[in-house]
LOLUMZA-290887 format. One line per field, with one value per residue: residue number from 1; z, x, y of N, C-alpha, C in turn. Coordinates in Angstrom, 3 decimals. Atoms other than C-alpha are relative to their C-alpha. Layout:
seq: c(NUM;...)
n_c3: c(Z;...)
n_c1: c(X;...)
n_c2: c(Y;...)
ca_c3: c(Z;...)
ca_c1: c(X;...)
ca_c2: c(Y;...)
c_c3: c(Z;...)
c_c1: c(X;...)
c_c2: c(Y;...)
END
This chain:
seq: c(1;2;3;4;5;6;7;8;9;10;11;12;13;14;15;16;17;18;19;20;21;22;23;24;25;26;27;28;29;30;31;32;33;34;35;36;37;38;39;40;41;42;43;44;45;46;47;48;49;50;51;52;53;54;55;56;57;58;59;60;61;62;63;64;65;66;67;68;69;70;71;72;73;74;75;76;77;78;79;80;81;82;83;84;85;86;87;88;89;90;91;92;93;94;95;96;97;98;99;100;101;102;103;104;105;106;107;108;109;110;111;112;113;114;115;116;117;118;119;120;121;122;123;124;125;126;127;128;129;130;131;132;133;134;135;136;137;138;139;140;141;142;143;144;145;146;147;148;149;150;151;152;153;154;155;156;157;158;159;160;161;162;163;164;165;166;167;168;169;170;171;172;173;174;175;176;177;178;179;180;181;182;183;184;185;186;187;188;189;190;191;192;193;194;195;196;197;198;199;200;201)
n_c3: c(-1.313;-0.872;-0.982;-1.088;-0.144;-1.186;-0.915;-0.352;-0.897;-0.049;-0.822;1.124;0.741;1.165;0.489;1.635;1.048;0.126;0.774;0.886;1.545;0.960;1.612;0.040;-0.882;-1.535;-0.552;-2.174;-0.729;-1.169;-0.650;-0.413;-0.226;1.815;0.637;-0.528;-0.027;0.778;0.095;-0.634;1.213;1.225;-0.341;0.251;1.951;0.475;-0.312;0.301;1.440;1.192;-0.203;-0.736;0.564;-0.723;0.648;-1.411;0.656;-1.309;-0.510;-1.160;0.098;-1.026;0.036;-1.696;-0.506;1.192;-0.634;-1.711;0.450;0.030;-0.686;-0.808;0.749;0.234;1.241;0.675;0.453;1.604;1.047;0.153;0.680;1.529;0.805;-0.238;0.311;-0.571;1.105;-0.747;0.886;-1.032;0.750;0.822;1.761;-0.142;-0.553;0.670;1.046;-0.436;0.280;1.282;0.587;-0.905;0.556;1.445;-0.310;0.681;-0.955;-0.244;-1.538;-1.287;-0.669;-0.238;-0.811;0.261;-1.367;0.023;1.499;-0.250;-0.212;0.353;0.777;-1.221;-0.562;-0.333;1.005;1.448;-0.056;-0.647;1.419;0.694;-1.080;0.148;1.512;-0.123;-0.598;0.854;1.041;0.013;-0.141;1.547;0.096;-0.929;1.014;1.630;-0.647;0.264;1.132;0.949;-0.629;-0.411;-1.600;-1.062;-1.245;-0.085;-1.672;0.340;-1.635;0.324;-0.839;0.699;0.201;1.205;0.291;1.339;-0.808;-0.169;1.327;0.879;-0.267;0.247;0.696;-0.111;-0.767;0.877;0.822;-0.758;-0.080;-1.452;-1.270;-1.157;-0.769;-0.980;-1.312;-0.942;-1.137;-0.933;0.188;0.521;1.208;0.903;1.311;0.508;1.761;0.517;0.925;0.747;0.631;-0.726;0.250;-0.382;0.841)
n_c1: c(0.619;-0.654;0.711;-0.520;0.597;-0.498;0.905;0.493;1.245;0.655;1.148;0.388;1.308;-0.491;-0.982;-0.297;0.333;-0.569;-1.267;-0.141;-0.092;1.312;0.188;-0.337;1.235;0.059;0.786;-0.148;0.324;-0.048;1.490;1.592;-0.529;0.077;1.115;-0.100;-0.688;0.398;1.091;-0.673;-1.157;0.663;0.082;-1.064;0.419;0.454;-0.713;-1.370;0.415;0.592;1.006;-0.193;1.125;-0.734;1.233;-0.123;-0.072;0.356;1.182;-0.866;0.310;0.929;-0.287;0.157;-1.205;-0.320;0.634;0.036;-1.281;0.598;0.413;-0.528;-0.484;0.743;0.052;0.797;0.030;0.501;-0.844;-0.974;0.048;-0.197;-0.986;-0.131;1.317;-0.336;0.268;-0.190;0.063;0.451;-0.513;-1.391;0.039;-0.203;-1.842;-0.947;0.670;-0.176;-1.670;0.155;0.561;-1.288;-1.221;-0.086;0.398;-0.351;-0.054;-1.514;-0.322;0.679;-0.953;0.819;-0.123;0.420;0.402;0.246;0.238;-0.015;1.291;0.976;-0.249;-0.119;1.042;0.121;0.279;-0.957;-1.204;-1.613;-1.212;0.161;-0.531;-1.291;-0.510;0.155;-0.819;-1.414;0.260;-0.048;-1.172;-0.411;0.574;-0.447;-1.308;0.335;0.276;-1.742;-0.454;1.079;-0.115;1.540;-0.500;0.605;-0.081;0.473;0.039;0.672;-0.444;-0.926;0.417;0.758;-0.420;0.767;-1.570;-0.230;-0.312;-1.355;-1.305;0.015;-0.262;-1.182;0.236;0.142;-1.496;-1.115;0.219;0.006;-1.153;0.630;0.452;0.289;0.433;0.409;-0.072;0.847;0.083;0.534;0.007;-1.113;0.316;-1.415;0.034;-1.981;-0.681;-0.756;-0.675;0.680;-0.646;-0.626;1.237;1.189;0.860)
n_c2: c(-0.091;1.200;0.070;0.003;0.634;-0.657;0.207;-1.206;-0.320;-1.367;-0.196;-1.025;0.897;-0.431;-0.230;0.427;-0.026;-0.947;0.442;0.699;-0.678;0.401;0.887;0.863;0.729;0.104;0.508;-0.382;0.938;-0.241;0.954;-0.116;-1.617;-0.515;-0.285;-1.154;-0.908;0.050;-1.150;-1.028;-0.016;-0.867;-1.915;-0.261;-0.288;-0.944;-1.517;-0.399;-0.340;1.285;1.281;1.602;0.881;1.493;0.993;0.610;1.528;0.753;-1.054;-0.802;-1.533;-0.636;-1.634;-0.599;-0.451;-0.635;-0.728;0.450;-0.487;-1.379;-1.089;-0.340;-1.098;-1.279;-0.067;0.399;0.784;0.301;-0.638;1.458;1.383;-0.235;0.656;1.547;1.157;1.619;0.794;1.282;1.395;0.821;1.841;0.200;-0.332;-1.175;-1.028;0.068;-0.836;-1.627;-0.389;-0.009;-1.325;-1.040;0.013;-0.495;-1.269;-1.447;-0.803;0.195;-1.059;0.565;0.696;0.756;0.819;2.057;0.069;1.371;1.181;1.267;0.330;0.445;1.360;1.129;-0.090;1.317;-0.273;0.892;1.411;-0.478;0.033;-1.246;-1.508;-0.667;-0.494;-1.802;-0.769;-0.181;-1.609;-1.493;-0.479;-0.640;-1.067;-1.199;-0.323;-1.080;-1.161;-1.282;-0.139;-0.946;-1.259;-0.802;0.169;0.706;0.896;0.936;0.026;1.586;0.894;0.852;1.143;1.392;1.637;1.125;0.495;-0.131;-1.397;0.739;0.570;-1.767;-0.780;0.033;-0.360;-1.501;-0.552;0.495;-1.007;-1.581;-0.292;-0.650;1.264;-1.333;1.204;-0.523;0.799;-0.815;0.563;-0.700;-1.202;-0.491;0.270;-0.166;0.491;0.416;0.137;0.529;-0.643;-0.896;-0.023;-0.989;-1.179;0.041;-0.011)
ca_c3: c(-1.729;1.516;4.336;7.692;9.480;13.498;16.771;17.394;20.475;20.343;22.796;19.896;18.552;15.676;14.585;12.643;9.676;10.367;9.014;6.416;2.609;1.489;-1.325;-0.062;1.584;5.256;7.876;11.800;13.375;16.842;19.342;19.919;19.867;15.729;14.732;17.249;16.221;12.761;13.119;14.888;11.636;9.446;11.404;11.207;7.122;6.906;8.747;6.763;3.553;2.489;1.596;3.370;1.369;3.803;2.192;5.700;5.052;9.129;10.024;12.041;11.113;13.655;12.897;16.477;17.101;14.238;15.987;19.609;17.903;16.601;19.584;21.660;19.522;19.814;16.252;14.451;13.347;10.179;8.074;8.802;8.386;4.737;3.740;4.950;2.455;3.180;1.312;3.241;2.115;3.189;0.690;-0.556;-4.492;-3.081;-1.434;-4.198;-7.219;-4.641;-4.749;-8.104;-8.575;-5.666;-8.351;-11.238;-9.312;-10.702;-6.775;-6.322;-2.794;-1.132;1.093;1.116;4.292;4.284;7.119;8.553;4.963;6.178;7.834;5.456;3.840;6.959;7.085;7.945;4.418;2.070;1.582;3.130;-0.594;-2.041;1.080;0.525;-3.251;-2.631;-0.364;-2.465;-5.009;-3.030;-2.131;-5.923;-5.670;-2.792;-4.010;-7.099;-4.919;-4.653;-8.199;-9.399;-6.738;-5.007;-1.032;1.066;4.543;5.941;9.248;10.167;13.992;14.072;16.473;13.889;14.533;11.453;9.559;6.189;8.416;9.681;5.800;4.726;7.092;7.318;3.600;3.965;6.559;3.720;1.406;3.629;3.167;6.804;9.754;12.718;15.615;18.554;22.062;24.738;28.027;30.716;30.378;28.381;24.637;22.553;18.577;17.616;14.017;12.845;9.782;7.252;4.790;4.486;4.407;5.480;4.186)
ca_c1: c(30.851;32.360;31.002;32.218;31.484;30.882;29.217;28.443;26.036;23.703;20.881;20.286;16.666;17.771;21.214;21.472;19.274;20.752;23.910;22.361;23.010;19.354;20.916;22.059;19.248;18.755;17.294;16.614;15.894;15.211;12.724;10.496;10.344;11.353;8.161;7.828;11.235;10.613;7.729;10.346;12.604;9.865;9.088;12.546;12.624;9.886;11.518;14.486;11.879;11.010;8.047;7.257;5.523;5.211;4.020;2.945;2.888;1.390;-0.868;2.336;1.625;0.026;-0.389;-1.053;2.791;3.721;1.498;2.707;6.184;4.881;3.383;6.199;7.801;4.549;4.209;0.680;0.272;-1.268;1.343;3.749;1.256;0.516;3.722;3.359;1.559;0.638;-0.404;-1.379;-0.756;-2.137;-0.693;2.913;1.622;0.466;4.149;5.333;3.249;3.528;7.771;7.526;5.353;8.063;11.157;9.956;8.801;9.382;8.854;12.242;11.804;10.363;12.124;10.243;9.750;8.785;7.015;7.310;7.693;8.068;5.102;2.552;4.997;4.998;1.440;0.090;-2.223;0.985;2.949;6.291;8.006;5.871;6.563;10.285;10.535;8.236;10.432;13.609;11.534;10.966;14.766;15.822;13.247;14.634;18.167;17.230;16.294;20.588;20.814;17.516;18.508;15.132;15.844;14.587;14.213;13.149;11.740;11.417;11.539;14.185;11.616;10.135;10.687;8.962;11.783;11.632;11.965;15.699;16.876;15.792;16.470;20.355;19.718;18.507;21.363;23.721;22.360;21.751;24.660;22.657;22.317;20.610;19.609;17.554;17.805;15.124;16.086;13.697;13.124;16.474;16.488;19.811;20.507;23.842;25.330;26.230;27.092;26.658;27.710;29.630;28.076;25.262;21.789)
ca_c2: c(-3.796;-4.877;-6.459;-6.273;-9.113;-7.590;-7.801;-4.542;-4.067;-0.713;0.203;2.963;1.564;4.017;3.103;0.512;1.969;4.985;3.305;1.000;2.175;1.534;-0.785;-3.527;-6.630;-6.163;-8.388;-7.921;-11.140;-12.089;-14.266;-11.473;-7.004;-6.913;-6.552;-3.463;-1.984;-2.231;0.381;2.591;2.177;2.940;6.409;7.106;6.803;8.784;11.484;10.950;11.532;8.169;6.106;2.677;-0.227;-3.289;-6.420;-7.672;-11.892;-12.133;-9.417;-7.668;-3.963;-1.789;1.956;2.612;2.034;4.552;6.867;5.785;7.005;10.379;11.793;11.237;13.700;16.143;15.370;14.805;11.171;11.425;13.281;9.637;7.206;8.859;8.116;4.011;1.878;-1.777;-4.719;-8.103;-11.616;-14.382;-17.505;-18.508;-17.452;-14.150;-13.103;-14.440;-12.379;-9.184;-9.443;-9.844;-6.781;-4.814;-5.941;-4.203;-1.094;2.655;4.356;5.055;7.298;4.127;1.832;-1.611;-3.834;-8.078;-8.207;-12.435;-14.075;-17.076;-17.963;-18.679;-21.225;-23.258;-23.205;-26.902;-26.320;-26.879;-29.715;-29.700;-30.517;-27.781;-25.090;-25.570;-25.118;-21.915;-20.724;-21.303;-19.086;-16.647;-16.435;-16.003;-13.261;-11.460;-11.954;-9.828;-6.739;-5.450;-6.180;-4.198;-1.061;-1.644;-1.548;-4.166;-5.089;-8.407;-8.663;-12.475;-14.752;-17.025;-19.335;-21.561;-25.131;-26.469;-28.507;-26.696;-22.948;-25.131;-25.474;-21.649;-19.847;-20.560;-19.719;-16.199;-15.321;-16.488;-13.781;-10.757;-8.655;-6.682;-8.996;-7.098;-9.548;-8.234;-9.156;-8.332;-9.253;-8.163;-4.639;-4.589;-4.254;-4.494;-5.160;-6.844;-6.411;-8.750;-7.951;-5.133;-3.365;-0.407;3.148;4.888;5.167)
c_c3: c(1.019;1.334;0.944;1.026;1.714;0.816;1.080;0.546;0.085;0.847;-1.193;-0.882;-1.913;-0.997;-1.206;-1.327;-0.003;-0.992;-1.232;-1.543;-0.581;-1.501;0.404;1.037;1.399;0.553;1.396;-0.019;1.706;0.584;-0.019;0.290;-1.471;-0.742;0.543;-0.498;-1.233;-0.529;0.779;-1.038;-0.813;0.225;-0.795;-1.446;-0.513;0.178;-0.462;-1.608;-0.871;0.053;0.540;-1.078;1.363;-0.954;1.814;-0.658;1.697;0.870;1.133;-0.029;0.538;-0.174;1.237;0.300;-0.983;1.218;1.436;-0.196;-0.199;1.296;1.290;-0.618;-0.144;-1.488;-0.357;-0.718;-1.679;-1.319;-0.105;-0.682;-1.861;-0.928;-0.112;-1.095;0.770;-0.752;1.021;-0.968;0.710;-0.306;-0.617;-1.533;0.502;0.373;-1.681;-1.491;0.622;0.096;-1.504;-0.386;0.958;-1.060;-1.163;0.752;0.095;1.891;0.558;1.556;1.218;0.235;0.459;1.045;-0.395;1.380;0.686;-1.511;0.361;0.656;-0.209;-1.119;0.667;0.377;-0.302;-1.575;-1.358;0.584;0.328;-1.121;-0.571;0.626;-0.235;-0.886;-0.102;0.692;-0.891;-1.033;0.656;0.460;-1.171;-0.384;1.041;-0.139;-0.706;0.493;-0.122;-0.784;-0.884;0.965;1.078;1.713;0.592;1.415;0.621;1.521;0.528;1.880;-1.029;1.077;-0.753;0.323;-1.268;-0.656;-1.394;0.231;-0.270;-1.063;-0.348;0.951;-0.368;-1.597;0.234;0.834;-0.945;-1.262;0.289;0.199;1.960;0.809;1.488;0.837;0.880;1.281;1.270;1.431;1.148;-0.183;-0.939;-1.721;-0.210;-1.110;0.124;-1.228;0.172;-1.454;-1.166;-0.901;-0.216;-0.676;0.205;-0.917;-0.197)
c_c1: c(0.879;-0.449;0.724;-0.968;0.604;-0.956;-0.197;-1.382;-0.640;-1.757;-0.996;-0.898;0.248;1.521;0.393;-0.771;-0.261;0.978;0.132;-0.015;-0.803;0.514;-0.185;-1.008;0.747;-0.725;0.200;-1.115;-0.346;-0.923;-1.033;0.305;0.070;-0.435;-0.708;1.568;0.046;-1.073;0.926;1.010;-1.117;-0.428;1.408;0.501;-0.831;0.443;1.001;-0.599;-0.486;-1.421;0.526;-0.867;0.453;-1.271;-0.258;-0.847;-1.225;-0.992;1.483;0.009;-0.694;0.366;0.331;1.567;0.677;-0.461;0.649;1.379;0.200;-0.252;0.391;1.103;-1.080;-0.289;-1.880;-0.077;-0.316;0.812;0.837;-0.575;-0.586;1.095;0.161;-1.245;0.353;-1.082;0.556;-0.008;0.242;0.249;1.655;-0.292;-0.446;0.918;0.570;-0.597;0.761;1.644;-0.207;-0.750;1.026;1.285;-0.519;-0.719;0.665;-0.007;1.639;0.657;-0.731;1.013;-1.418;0.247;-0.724;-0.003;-0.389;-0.437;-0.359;-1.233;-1.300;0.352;0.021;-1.438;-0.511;-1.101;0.467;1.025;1.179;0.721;-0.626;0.581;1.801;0.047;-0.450;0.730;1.375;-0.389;-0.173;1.660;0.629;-0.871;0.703;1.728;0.187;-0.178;1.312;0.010;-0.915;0.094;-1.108;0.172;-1.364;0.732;-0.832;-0.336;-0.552;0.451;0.800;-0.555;-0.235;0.562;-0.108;1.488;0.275;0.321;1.733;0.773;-0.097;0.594;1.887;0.677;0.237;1.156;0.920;0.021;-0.048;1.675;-0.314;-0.335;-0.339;-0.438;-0.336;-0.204;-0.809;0.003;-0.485;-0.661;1.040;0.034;1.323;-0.034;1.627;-0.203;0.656;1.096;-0.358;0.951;0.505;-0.578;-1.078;-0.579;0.572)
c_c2: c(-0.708;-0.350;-0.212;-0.868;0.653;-0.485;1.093;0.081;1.157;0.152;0.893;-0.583;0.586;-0.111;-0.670;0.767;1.379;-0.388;-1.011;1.024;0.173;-0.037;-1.137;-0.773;0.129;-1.068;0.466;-1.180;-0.027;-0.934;1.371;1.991;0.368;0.661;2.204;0.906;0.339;1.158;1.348;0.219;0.722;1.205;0.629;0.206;1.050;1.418;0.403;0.612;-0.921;-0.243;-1.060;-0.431;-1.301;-0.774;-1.032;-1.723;-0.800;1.011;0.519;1.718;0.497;1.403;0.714;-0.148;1.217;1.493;0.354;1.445;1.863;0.765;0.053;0.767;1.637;0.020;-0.769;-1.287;-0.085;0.589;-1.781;-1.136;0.257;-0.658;-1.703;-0.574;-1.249;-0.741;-1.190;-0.788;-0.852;-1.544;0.239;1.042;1.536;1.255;0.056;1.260;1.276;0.289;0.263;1.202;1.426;0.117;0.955;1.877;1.561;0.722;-0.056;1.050;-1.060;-0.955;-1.670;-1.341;-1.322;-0.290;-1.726;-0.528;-1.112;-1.170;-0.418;-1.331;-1.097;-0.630;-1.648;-0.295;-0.285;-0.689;0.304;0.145;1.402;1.339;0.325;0.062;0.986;0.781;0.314;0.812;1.157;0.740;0.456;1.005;0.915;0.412;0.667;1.433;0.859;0.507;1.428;1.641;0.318;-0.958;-0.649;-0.645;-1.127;-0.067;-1.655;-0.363;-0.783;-0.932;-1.262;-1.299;-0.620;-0.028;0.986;1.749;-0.078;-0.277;0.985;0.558;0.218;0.700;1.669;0.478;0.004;1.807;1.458;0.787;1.501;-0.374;0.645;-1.456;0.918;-0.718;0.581;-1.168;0.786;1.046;0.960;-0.063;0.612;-0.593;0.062;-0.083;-0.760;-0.537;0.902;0.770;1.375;1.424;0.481;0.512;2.129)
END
């Protein structure tokens, strides 16, 4: 594999994952929009033929943009969101079980999103020592995704303050061989690559 490390600017809400390989881990970061372009990726899959699974970790899944997407195409909503499952989780041990049931999974026409992981390890509930050793498991879980062939994308803010956010995240960047960053200034929306890997889906 080789990664090209770039800073490739695109207005094109569709390009990057036009151009990702669906092998290798993705992420798209950002303060704020992600979560909305993310649902414009997963149309886009379906139209290319895929399933979606999101394990949404933050309640960020909204059909209604799926839909929004559809029927500015004149297209019927309900054929797309067929193809989208989803599966909430609402504790560290529940991300972590539901990867763990994504790595060993036979659907081999779906493309699976990780909708804010991070978020319920920060949660004021668990201990800071426990939140970062769950987190470091769930990184040796998401690590495993290249190896086992089973395509994931990560959709996460890069706002968090909390201190144990400040030692993972840097983490996860390390591992993503797909680095998408989104930038919404004003009325203006742009994604920089920053790095990815070579080939398209």
């Amino acid at each position: 594999m080789i990664l090209a490390e770039q800073t490739h600017t695109s207005t094109n809400v569709y390009e990057p994952i036009q151009k990702w390989n669906g092998r290798d881990l993705g992420l798209l970061t950002g303060e704020k929009g992600m979560y909305r372009l993310a649902h414009f990726w997963q149309y886009a899959l379906v139209c290319s033929g895929f399933q979606v699974f999101n394990l949404d970790c933050a309640i960020r899944f909204n059909p209604l943009m799926i839909a929004e997407e559809t029927r500015k195409q004149n297209l019927a909503p309900e054929p797309f969101l067929e193809q989208i499952q989803i599966q909430r989780a609402f504790t560290p041990y529940q991300i972590l079980d539901a990867l763990k049931k994504m790595l060993i999974s036979e659907e081999g026409n779906t493309i699976y999103f990780l909708l804010a992981p991070c978020k319920q390890f920060l949660d004021g509930d668990v201990k800071d020592d426990e939140g970062l050793f769950l987190l470091n498991l769930m990184l040796e879980l998401i690590e495993q995704f290249p190896d086992k062939d089973v395509p994931l994308l990560i959709i996460e803010s890069w706002k968090y303050s909390h201190k144990n956010f400040q030692i993972f995240f840097p983490k996860l960047l390390r591992v993503t061989q797909n680095l998408w960053e989104l930038k919404v200034e004003k009325d203006f929306s742009r994604i920089r690559t920053r790095k990815t890997s070579i080939t398209g889906i």
